[in-house]
C-alpha positions as CSV (number, residue, x, y, z in Angstrom):
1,X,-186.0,-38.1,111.3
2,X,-185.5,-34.9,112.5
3,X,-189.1,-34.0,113.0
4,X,-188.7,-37.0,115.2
5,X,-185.8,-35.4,116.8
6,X,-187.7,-32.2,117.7
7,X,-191.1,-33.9,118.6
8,X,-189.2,-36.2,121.2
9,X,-187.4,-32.7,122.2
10,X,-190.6,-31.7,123.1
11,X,-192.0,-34.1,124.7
12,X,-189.4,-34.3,127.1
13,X,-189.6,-30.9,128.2
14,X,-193.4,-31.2,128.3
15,X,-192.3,-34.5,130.8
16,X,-189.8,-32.4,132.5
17,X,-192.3,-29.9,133.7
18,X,-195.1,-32.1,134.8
19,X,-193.0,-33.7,137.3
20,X,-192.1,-30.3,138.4
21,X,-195.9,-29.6,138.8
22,X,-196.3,-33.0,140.7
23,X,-193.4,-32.1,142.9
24,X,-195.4,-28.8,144.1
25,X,-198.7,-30.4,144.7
26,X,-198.1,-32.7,146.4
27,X,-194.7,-31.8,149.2
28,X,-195.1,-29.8,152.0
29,X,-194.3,-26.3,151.3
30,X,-190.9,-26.5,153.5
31,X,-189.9,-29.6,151.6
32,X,-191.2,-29.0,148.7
33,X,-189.0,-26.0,148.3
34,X,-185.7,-28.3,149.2
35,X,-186.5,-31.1,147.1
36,X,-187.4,-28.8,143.9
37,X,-184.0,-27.0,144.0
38,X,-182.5,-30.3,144.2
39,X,-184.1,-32.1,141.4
40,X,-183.6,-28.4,139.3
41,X,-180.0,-28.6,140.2
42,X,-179.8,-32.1,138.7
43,X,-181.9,-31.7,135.9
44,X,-179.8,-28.5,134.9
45,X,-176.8,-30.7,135.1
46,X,-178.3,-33.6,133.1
47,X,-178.7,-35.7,135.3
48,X,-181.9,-37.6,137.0
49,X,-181.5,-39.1,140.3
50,X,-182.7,-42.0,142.7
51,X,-181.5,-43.8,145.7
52,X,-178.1,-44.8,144.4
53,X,-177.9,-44.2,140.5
54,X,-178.5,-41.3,139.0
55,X,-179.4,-41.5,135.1
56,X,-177.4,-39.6,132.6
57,X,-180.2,-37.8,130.4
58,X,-177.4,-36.8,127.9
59,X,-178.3,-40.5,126.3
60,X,-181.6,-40.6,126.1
61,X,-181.9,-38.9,122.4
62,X,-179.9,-37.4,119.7
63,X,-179.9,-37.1,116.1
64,X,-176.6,-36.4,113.4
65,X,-176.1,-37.1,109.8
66,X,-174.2,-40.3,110.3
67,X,-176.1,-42.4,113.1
68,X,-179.5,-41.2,112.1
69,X,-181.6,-41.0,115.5
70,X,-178.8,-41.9,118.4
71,X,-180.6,-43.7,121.6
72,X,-179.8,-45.3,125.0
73,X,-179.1,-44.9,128.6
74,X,-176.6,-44.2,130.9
75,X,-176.0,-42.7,134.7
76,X,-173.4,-43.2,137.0
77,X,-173.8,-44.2,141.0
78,X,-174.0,-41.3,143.3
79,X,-172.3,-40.4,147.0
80,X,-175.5,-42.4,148.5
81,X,-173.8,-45.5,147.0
82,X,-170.5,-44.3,148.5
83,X,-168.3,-41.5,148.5
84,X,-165.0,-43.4,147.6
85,X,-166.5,-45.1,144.6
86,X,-168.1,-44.3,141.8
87,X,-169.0,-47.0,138.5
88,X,-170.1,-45.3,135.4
89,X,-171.7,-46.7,131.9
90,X,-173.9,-45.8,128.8
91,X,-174.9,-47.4,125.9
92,X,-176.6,-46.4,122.3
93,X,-178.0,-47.4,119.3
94,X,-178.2,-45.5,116.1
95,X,-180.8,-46.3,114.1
96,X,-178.5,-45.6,110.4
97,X,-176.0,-47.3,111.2
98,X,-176.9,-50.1,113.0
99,X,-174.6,-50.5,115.8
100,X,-174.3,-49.9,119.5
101,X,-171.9,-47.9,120.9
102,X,-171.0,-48.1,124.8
103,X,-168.9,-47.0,127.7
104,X,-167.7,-48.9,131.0
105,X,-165.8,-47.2,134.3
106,X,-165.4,-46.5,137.6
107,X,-162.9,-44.5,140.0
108,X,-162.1,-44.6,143.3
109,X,-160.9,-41.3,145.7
110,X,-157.7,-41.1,147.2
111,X,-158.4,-38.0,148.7
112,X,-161.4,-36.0,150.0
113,X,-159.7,-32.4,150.8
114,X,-157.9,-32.4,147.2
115,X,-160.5,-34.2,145.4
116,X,-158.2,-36.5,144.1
117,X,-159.5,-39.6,141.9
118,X,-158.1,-42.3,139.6
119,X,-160.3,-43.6,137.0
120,X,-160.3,-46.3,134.6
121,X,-162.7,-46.7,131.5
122,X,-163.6,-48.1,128.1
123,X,-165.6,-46.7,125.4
124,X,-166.2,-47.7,121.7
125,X,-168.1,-44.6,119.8
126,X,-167.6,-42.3,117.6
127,X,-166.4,-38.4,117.6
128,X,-166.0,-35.8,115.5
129,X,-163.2,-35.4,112.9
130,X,-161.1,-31.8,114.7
131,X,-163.0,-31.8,117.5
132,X,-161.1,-31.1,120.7
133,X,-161.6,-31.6,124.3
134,X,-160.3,-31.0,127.3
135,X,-159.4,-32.8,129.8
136,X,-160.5,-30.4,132.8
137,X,-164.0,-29.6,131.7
138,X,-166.6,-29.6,133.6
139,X,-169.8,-31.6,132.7
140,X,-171.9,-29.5,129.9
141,X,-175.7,-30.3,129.8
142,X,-177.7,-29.4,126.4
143,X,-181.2,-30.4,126.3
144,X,-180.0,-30.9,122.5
145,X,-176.8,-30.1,121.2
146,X,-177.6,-28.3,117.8
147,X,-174.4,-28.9,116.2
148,X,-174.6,-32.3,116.0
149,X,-177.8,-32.4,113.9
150,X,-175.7,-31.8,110.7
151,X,-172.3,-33.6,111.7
152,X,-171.3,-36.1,109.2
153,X,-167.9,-36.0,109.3
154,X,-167.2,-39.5,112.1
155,X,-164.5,-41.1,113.5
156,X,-164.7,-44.6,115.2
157,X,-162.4,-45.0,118.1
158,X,-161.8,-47.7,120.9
159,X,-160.0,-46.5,123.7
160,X,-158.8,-47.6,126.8
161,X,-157.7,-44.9,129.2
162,X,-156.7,-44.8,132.9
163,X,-156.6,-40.8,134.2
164,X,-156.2,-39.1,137.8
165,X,-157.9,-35.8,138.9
166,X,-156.1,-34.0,141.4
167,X,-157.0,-30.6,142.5
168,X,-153.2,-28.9,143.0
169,X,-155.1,-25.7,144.9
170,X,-158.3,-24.6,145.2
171,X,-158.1,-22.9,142.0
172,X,-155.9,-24.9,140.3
173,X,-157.1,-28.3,138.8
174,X,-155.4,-30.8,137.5
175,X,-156.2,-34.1,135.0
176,X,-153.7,-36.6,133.7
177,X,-154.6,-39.3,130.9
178,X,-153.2,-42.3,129.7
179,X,-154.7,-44.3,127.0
180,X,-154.5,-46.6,124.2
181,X,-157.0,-45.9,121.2
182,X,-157.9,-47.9,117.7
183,X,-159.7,-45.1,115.4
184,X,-161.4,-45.4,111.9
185,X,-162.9,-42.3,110.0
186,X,-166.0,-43.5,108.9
187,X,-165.4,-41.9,105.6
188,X,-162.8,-42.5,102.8
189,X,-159.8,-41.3,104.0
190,X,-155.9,-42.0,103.8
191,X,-153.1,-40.1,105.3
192,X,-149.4,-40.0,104.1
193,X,-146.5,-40.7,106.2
194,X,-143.5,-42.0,104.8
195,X,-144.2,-42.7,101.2
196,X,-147.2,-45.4,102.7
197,X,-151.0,-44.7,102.8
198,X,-153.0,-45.4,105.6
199,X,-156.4,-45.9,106.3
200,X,-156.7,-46.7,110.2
201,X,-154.7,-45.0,113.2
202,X,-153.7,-46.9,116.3
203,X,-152.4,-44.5,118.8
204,X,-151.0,-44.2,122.2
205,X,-151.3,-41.1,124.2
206,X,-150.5,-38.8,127.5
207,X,-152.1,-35.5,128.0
208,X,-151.9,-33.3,130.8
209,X,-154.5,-30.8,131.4
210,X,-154.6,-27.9,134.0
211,X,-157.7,-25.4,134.7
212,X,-156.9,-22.1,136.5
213,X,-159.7,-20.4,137.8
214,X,-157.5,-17.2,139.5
215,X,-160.5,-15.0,140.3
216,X,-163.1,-17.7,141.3
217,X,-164.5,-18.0,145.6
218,X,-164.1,-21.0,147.2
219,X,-164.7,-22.5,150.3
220,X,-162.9,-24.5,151.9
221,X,-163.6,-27.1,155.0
222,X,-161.5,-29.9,156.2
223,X,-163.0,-32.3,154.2
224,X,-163.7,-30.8,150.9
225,X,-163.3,-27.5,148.8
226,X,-166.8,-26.0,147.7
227,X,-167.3,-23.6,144.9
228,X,-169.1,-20.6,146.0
229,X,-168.9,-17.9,143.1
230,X,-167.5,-17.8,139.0
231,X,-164.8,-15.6,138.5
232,X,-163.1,-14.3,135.5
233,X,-160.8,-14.8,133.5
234,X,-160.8,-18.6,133.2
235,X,-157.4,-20.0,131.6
236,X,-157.5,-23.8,130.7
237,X,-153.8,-25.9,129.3
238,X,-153.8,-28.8,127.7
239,X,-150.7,-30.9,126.4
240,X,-151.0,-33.9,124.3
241,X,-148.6,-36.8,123.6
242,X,-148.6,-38.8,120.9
243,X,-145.8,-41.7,120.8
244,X,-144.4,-44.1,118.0
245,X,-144.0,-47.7,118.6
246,X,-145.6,-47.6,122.1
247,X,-148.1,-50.6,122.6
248,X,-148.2,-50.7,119.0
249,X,-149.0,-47.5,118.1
250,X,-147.8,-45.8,114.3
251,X,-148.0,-41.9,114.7
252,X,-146.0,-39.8,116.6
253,X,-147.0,-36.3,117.0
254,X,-147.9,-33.7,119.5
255,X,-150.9,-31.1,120.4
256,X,-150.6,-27.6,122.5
257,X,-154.5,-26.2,122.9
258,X,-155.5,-22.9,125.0
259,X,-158.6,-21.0,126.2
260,X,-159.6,-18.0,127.9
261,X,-162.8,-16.5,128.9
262,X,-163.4,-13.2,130.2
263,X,-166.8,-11.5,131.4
264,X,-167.2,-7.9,131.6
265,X,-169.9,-6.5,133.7
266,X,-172.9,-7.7,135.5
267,X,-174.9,-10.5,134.0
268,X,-178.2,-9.0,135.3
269,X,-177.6,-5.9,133.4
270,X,-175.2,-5.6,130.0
271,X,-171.7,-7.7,129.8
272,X,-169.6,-9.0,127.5
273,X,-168.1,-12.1,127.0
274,X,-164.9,-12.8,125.4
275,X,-163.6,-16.0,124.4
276,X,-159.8,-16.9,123.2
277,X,-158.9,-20.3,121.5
278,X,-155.9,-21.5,120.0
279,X,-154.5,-25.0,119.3
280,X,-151.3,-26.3,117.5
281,X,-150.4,-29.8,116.2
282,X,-146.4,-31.4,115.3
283,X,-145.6,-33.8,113.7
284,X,-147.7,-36.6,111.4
285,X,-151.2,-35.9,113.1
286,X,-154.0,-37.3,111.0
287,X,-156.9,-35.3,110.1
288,X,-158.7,-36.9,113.0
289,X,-156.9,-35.1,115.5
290,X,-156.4,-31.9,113.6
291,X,-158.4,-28.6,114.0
292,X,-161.8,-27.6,112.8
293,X,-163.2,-23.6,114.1
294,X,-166.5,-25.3,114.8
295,X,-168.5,-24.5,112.0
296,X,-172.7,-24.7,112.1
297,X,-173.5,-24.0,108.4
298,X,-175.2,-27.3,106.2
299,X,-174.1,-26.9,102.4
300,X,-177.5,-26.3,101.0
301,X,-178.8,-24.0,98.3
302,X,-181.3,-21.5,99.9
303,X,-181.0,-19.5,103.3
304,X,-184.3,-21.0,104.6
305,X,-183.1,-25.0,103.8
306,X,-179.5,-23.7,105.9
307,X,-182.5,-22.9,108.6
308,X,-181.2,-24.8,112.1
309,X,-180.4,-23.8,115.2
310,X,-177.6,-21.6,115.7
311,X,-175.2,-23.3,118.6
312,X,-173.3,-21.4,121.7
313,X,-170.1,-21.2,120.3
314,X,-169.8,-21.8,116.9
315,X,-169.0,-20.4,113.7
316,X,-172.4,-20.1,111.9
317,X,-171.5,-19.0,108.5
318,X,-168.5,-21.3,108.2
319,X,-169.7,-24.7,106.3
320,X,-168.9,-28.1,108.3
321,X,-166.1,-29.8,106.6
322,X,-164.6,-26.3,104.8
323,X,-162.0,-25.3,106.9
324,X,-159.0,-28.0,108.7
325,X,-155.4,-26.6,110.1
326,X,-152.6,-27.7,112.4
327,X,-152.4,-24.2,113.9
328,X,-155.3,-22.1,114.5
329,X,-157.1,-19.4,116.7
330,X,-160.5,-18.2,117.3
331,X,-161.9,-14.9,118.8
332,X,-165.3,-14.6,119.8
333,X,-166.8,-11.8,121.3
334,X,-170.3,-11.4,122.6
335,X,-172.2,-8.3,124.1
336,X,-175.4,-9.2,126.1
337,X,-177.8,-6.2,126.2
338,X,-180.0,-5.5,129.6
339,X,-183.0,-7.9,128.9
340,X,-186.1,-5.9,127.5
341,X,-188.1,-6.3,130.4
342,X,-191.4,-6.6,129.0
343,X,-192.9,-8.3,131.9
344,X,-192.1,-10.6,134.9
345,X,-192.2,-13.3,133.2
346,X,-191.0,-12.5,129.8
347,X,-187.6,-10.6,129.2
348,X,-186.4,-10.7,125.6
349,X,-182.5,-10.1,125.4
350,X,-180.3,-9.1,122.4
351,X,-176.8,-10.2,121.7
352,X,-174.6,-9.0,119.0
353,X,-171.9,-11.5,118.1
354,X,-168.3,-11.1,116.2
355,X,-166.5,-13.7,115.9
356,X,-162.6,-14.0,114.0
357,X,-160.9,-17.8,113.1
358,X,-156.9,-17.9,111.4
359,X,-155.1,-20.8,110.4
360,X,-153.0,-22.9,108.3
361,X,-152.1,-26.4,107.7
362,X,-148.1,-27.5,106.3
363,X,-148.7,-29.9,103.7
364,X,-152.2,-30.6,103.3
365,X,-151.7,-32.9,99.8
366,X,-150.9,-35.8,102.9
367,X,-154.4,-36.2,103.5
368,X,-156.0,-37.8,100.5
369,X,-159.8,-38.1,99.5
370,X,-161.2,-35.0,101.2
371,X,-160.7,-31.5,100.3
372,X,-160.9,-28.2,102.3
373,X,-159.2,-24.8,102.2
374,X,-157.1,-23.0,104.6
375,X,-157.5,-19.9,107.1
376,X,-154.6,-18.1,106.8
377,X,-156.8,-15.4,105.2
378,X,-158.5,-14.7,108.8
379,X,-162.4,-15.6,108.9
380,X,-165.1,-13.1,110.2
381,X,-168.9,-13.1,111.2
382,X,-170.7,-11.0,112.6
383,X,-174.8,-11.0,113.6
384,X,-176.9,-10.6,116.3
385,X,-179.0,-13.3,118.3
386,X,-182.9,-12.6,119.7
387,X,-183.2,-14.7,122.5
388,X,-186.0,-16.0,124.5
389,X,-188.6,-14.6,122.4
390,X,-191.1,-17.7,122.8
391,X,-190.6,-20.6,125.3
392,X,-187.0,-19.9,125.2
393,X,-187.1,-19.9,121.4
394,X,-185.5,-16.9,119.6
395,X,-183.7,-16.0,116.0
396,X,-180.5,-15.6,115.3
397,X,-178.9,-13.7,112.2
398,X,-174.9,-13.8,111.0
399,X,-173.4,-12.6,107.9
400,X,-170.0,-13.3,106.3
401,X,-167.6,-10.9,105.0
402,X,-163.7,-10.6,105.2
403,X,-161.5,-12.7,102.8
404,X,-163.6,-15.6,103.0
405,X,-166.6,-13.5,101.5
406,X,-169.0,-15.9,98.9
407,X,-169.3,-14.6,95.5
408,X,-173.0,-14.8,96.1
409,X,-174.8,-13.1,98.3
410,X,-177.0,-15.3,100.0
411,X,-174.2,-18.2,100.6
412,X,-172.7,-15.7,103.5
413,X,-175.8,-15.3,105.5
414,X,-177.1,-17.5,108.1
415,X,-180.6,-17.3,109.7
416,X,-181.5,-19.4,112.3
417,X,-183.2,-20.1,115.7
418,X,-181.8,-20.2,119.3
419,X,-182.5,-22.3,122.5
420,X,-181.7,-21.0,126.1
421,X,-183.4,-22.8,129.1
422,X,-182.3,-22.2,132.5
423,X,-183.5,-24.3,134.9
């Protein structure tokens, strides 16, 4: 299946850039120019428009260990449909599993100058088991995710949520959530909470998200506030609310989770990027909602089978399902060498990669029928990643050492290839 998975990849880009080619034959120069950057920009951002609807390309295909080959459609309405409403919607198959997965919303604007909307939705999926997100993101396009190839670890969750964005200052923005969720780890698992063992998690929620962008340039119009330039650092806040016997809910817990990212230097010559994240969790939180340091390592015998693709932020070394805490932190730095500018066209680049994960979990014999260790020790990994070597194909290479070293050799090494496309 996942020669399927990567023949399809292909194809797609193979699709991607015919209709490019079409584009450029046949437009008139002027508009031609127009209409490319604006199907580039949309592409880049996932996203393939017409008239009204634009379709949400993150849908189309994807492949993990639990759903098998993942398929479907999606899109949401754009500002030609109107500018104070907006309806969005996917739905999926995987083909292991055998069942559909979807999503149904909408949101309407109170505010053009703030950027202020209220939104309603309701999805039944799956997510990963210590996965975070937040709140304030913006939308993140992958033509595949490589991560998720070797995900098995699932939960199923139904949630209802109702949220409103609100932009407090140009850069400061804001996101608060309400919702109401049903989840089920798709694996055997049973957490402790009062002498009583349970299986299924029904919980009700309020985070509060903020995004501060200190250093970014804006501009700003009487009717809207455009982003003209990245600045760094980014800070990002996120609070999470978990209450008892609240529209029948049984856990009661809460989450604090942080990030930073910093860029030194000039990203058409060397830089650095730094990346800082830390999350903490009180109270009887189920493994579901507990930490993981995104790991990108398959438990296979042999560096070659480990062979994958290396993702953008993850710990390559670190097995999935080896590490889970309450309280953790991550360091990541990156150093981007000047591309090797070989010719026009083709400009190799080098980046040598550290990264550092600590935590710890309080009383881990609570979560019953899955085992992993601990992090208190402090994880390290450090490599180097070839980029863009061959159609945006490269290599990447990490080794493990530290307190978490492997008693053999070849277990703390990870070889791999990367992806980067910009469009």
């Amino acid at each position: 299946m996942v020669k399927r998975y990567y023949t399809f990849f292909f194809l797609m880009c193979a699709t991607i850039l015919q209709a490019q080619s079409y584009h450029k034959k046949h437009l008139e120069p002027k508009q031609d120019s127009i209409k490319k950057k604006e199907l580039l920009k949309s592409l880049g951002n996932g996203f393939l428009p017409s008239k009204y609807f634009n379709a949400d390309l993150r849908y189309l295909i994807k492949f993990n260990q639990y759903e098998g080959i993942r398929t479907g459609i999606g899109g949401l309405t754009n500002e030609a449909f109107s500018k104070k409403y907006r309806f969005n919607s996917y739905v999926v198959y995987g083909f292991k599993d055998h069942r559909f997965k979807y999503s149904i919303g909408g949101g309407f604007r109170l505010s053009d100058k703030s950027n202020t909307w209220i939104n309603l939705s309701y999805t039944d999926d799956l997510q990963e088991t210590g996965s975070t997100k937040f709140l304030t993101d913006k939308r993140f396009f992958q033509f595949f995710e490589p991560r998720l190839l070797n995900i098995d670890l699932f939960h199923k969750h139904i949630t209802k949520s109702l949220s409103l964005e609100h932009r407090i200052t140009p850069k400061l923005l804001s996101k608060t959530e309400f919702s109401v969720s049903n989840v089920n780890p798709t694996y055997s698992y049973n957490f402790i909470s009062d002498g009583e063992s349970i299986s299924s998690f029904h919980l009700s929620s309020t985070k509060i998200g903020l995004q501060w962008n200190p250093f970014n340039t804006f501009k700003v119009s009487n009717k809207n506030t455009e982003e003209i330039e990245d600045g760094y650092p980014k800070f990002t806040l996120q609070y999470s609310k978990f209450f008892n016997d609240v529209l029948g809910s049984n856990f009661g817990f809460s989450k604090l989770d942080f990030r930073a990212i910093h860029k030194i230097g000039n990203e058409n010559d060397a830089f650095s990027e730094i990346t800082v994240v830390s999350g903490i969790a009180r109270g009887n939180t189920p493994l579901t909602h507990l930490y993981h340091a995104y790991p990108n390592n398959i438990t296979k015998e042999t560096i070659l089978q480990r062979f994958s693709v290396a993702g953008l932020n993850s710990f390559e070394t670190m097995y999935f399902n080896e590490f889970f805490s309450d309280k953790f932190a991550t360091f990541q730095l990156k150093h981007y060498l000047k591309p090797f500018s070989i010719s026009a066209r083709y400009k190799p680049q080098m980046v040598l990669i550290t990264r550092y994960a600590v935590g710890d979990m309080n009383s881990p014999e609570r979560h019953q029928n899955i085992s992993f260790g601990s992090l208190k020790k402090g994880y390290t990994e450090s490599g180097f990643e070839l980029n863009k070597l061959l159609f945006g194909f490269g290599l990447s290479f990490t080794y493990r050492y530290g307190a978490y070293h492997l008693p053999n050799f070849e277990d703390n090494i990870a070889f791999k290839f990367t992806f980067n496309v910009s469009l």
